[in-house]
C-alpha positions as CSV (number, residue, x, y, z in Angstrom):
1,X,116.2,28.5,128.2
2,X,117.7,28.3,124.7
3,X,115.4,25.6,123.9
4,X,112.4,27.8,124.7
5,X,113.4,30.7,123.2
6,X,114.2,28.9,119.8
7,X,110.3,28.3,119.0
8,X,109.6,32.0,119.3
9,X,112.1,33.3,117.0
10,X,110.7,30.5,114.6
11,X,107.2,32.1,115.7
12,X,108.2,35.0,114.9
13,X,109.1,34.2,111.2
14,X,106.3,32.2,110.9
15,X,103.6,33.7,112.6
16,X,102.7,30.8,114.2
17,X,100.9,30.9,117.3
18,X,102.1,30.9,120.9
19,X,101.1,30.7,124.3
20,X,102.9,34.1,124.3
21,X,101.6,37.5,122.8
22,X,102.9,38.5,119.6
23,X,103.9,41.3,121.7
24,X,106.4,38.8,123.5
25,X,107.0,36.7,120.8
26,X,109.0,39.7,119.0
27,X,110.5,41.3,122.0
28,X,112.2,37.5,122.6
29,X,113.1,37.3,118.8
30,X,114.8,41.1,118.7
31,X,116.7,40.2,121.5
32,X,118.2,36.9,120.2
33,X,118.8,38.6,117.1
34,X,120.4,41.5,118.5
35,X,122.4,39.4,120.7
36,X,123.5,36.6,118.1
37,X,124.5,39.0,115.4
38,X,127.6,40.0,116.8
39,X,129.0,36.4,116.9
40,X,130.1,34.6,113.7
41,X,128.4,31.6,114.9
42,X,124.8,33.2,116.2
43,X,124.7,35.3,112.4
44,X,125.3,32.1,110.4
45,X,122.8,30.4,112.1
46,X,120.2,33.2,111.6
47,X,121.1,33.4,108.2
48,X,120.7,29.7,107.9
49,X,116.9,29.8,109.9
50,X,115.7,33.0,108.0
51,X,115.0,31.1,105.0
52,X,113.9,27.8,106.0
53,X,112.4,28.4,110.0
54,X,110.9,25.0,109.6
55,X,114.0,22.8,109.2
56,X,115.0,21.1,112.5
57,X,118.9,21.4,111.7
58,X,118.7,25.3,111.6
59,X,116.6,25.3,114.3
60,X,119.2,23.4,116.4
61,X,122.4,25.2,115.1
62,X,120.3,28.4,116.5
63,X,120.1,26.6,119.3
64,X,123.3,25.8,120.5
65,X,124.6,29.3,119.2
66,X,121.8,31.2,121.7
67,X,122.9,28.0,124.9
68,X,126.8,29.8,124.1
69,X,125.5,33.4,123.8
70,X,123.7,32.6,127.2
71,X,126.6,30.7,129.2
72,X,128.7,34.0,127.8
73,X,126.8,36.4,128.7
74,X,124.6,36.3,132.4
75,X,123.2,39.9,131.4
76,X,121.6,38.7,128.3
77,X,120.8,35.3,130.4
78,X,118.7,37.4,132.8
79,X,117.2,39.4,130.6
80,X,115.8,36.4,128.0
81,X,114.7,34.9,131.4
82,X,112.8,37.8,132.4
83,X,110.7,37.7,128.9
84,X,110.2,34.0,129.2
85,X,109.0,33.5,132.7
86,X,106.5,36.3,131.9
87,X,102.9,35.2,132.9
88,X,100.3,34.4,129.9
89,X,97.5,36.5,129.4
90,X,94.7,35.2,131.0
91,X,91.8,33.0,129.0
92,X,88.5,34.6,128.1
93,X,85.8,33.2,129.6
94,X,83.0,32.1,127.5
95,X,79.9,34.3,126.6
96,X,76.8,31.9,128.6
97,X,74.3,31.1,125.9
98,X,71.4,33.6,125.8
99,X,68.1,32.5,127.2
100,X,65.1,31.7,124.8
101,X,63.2,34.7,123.4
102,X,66.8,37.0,123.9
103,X,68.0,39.4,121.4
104,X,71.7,39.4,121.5
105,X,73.8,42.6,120.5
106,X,77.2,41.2,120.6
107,X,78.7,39.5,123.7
108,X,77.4,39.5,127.1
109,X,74.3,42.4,125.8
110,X,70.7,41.4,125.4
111,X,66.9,42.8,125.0
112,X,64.5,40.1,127.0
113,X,61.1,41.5,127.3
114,X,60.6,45.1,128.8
115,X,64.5,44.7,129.9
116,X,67.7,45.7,128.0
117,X,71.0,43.9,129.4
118,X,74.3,45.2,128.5
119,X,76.8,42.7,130.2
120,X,76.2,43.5,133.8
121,X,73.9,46.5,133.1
122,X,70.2,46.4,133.3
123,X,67.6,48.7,131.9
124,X,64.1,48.3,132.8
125,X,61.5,50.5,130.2
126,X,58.0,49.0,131.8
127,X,57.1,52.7,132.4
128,X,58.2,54.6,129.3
129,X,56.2,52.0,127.0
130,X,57.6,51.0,123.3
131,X,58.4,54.3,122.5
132,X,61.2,54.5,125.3
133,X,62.3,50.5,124.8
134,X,63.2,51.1,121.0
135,X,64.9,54.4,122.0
136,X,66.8,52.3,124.5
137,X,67.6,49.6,121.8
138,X,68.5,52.5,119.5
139,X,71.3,53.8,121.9
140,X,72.4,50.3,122.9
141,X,73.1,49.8,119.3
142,X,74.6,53.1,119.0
143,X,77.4,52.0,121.5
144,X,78.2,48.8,119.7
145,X,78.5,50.7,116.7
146,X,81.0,53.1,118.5
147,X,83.5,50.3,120.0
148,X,83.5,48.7,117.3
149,X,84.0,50.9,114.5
150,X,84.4,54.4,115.7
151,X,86.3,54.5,118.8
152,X,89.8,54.8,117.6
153,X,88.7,58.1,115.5
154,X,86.6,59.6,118.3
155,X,89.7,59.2,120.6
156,X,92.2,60.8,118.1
157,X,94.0,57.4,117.1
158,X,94.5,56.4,113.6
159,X,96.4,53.3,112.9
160,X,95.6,52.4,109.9
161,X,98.3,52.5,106.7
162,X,97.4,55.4,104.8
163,X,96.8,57.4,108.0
164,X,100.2,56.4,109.2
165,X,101.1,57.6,106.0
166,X,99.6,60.9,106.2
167,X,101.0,61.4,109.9
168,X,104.3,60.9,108.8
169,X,104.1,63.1,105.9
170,X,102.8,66.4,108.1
171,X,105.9,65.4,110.9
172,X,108.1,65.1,107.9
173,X,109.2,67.6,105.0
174,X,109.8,65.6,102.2
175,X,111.7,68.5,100.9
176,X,114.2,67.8,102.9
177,X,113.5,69.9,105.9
178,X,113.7,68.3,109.5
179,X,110.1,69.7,110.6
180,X,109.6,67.3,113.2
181,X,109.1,68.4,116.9
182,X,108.9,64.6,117.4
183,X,111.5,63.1,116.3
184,X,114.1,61.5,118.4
185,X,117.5,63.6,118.7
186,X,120.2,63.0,116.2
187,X,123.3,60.0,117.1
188,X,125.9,58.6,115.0
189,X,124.0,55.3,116.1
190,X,120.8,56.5,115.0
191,X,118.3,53.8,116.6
192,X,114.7,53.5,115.1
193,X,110.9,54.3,116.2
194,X,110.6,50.8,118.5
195,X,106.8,50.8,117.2
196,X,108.3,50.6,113.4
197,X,108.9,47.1,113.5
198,X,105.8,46.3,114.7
199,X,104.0,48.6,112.9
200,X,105.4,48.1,109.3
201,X,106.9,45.8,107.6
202,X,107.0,46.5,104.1
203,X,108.0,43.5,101.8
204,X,109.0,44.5,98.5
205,X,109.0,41.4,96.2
206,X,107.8,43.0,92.7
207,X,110.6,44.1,90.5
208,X,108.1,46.9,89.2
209,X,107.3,48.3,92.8
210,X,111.0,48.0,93.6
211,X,111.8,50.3,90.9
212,X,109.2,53.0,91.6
213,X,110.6,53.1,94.9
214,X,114.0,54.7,93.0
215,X,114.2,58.4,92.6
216,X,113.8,59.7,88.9
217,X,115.1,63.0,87.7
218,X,111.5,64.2,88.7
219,X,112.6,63.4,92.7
220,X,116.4,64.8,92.9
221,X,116.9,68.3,93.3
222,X,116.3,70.3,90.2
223,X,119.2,70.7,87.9
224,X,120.8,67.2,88.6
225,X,122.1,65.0,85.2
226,X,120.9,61.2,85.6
227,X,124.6,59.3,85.1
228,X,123.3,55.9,85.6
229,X,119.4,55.3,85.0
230,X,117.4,53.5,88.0
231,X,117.4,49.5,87.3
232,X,116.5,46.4,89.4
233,X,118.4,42.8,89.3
234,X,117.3,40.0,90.4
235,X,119.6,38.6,93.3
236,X,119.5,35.2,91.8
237,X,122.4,34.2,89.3
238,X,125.6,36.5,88.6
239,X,123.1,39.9,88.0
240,X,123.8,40.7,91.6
241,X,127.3,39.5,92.6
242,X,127.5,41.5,95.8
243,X,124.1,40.9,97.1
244,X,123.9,39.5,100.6
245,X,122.1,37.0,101.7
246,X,117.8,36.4,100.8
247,X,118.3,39.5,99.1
248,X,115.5,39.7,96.4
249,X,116.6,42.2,93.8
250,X,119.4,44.7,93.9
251,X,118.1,48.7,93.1
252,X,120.4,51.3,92.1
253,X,120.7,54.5,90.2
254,X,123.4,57.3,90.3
255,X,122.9,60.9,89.9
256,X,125.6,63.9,89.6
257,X,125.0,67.6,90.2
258,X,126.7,69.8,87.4
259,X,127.4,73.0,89.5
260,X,129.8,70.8,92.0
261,X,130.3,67.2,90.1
262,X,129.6,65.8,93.9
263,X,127.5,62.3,92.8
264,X,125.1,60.4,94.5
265,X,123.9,56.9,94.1
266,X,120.5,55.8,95.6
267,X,120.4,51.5,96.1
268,X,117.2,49.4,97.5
269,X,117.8,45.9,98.6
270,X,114.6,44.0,99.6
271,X,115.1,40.7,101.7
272,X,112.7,37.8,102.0
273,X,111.9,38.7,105.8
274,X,112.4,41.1,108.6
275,X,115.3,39.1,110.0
276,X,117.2,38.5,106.7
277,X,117.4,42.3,106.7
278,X,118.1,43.1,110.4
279,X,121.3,40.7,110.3
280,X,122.6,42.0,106.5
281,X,122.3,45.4,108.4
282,X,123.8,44.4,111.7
283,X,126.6,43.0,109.4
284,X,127.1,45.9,107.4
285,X,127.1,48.1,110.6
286,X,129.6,46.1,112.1
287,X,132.3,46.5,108.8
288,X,131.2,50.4,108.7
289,X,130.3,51.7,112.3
290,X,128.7,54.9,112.8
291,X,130.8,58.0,112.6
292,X,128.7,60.8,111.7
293,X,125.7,62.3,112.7
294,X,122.4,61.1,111.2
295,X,118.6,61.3,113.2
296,X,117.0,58.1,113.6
297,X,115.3,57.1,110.3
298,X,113.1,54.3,109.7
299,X,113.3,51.1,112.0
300,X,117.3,51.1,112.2
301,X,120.0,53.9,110.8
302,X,123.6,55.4,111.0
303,X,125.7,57.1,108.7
304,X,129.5,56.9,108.4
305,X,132.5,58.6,106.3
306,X,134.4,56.7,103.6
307,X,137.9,57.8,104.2
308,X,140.8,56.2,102.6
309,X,138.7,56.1,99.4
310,X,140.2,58.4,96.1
311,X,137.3,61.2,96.8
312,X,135.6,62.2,99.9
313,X,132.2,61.1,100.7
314,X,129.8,60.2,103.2
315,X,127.3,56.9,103.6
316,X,124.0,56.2,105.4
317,X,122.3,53.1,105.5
318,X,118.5,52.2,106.6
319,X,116.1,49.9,107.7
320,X,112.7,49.9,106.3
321,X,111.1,46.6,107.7
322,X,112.7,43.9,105.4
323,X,114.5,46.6,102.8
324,X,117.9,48.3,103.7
325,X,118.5,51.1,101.5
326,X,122.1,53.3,101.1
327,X,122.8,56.5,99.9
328,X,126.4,57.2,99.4
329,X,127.1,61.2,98.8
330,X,130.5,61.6,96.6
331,X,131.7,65.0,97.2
332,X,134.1,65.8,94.5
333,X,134.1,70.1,94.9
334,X,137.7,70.6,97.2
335,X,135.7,73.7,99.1
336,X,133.3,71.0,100.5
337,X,133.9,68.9,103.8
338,X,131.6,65.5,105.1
339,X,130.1,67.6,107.7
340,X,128.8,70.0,105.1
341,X,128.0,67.1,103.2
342,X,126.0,64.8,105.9
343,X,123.4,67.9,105.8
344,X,122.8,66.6,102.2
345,X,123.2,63.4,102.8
346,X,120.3,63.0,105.9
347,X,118.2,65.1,103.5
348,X,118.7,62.6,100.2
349,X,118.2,59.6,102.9
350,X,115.3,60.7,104.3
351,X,113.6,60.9,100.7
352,X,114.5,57.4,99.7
353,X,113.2,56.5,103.0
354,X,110.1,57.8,102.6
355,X,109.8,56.5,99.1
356,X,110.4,52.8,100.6
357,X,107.7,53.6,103.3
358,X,105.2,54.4,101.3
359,X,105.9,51.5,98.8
360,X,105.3,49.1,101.5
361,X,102.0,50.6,102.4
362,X,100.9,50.4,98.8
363,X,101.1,53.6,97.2
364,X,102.7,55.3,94.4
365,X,106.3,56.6,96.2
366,X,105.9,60.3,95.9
367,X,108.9,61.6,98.2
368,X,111.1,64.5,96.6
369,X,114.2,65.8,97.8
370,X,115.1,69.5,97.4
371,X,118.8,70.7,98.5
């Protein structure tokens, strides 16, 4: 089983092809991952594939990690098994070549003398004359036209980027309201939209977009002093001494707000792939679990409180695609307590989040956050 599973978490790096769906193929790579990030041995090997998914000795070390995970575990066993043994969709059977003197319009539809055929449909116009036979042609056209361009829009489904976009703007007040009768309820654990993943992936690899998706003074709440100006590093080198693993750049800048001296710092980290940043999250979730509130934001989220440390303050962390981004909120006023200042917190988050978003779909982040 491990040894079929392997190739599909490759796959789904790659984007090879399978004799599985893409659907499958990711569905059989989130579950490995999921699985193997809680063991030191399954997250070294990811960490190890992520970056090279054709080299046979990373392949193998995954390998034998996912045959322990599975002898461990007869849950997870069943469950892989299920996705694998999962029949393939059936082939398409060829279009038969169109007779001599046909007019195709697309598969399976033809015009042969006074008869239109659309697949198994045939329209006979030896009555109406030419007038009725080009009408005919007209309207056959017409419904090519439709499935092919307009049927998504006539049925009230937009998938493209920008209108993903725009939906999630007008179920989202990037003011810092919650204005979404949609949303999934609030958790300490704070699981992502399970279409995210598959539905945007936002790689941020230019230091310039990277540092557009930072907040300026122009994006904070009005009022707030800049204490540290937004830069990017690149990982490589000392510049980023913390970064974690196929991190690409390290994005930070720090903010205060006069009337309370609380702080916030905003930080971006872009990886080279969707799984280098699902397993530097899983890791980060694991040394800070979830202990306060936060509604599910992006593909994965939780938020926790930093106590022990010489102020109070409260943390979330996100996952856009292949970015994870943190907002830590420093509350220095004593009158203030986490709960009060998780409200802020999800509201700061939830900017920054939709600043990454709309980075990854290729415009100019926008998002503003007002307290």
């Amino acid at each position: 089983m491990a040894s079929a599973a392997v190739p599909l978490v490759v796959a789904a790096i790659t984007g090879a092809e399978t004799r599985y769906g893409t659907g499958t193929v990711q569905v059989v790579a989130d579950l490995v991952r999921e699985r193997l990030a809680v063991s030191e041995q399954g997250h070294a090997a990811l960490t190890e594939l992520d970056p090279a998914p054709d080299d046979p000795v990373a392949a193998e070390r995954l390998r034998s990690a996912l045959r322990d995970a599975l002898d461990a575990d007869p849950a997870f066993a069943q469950r892989l098994n299920a996705l694998l043994e999962a029949p393939s969709p059936p082939p398409v059977p060829p279009v038969p070549p169109a007779p001599a003197g046909s007019v195709v319009i697309g598969n399976s539809n033809r015009l042969r003398g006074s008869n239109i055929s659309l697949g198994p449909l045939t329209i006979s116009t030896t009555r109406g004359g030419p007038g009725v036979l080009w009408a005919l042609i007209a309207a056959a056209l017409g419904i090519v036209t439709l499935a092919v361009y307009g049927g998504i829009q006539v049925i009230g489904v937009d998938d493209t980027p920008g209108s993903r976009t725009s939906d999630a703007a007008s179920r989202q007040n990037t003011t810092g309201a919650q204005g979404d009768a949609d949303a999934p309820s609030s958790s300490a654990g704070g699981a992502g939209n399970p279409l995210t993943d598959a539905r945007r992936r936002p790689v941020l690899k230019d230091q310039a977009v990277v540092m557009s998706v930072l907040p300026g003074l122009d994006a904070v709440p009005g009022g707030w002093t800049q204490e540290s100006a937004p830069k990017v590093l690149k990982a490589s080198g000392s510049q980023c001494p913390s970064a974690p693993p196929d991190v690409l750049f390290c994005g930070a800048a720090e903010y205060e707000d006069p009337s309370t001296n609380n702080g916030v710092s905003f930080e971006v980290y872009p990886f080279s792939s969707v799984g280098a940043a699902k397993s530097a999250y899983q890791t980060a979730k694991q040394d800070h679990p979830p202990s306060i509130a936060l509604p599910a934001l992006g593909d994965e989220s939780h938020a926790y409180d930093r106590q022990g440390s010489s102020s109070k303050g409260v943390r979330s962390m996100v996952r856009i695609g292949s970015v994870v981004v943190g907002v830590t909120y420093l509350i220095e006023a004593v009158d203030w307590t986490e709960a009060y200042g998780a409200d802020h917190l999800e509201i700061l988050t939830r900017m920054l989040t939709e600043r990454t978003q709309q980075a990854g779909n290729g415009q100019q982040p926008s998002a503003r956050a007002t307290l």
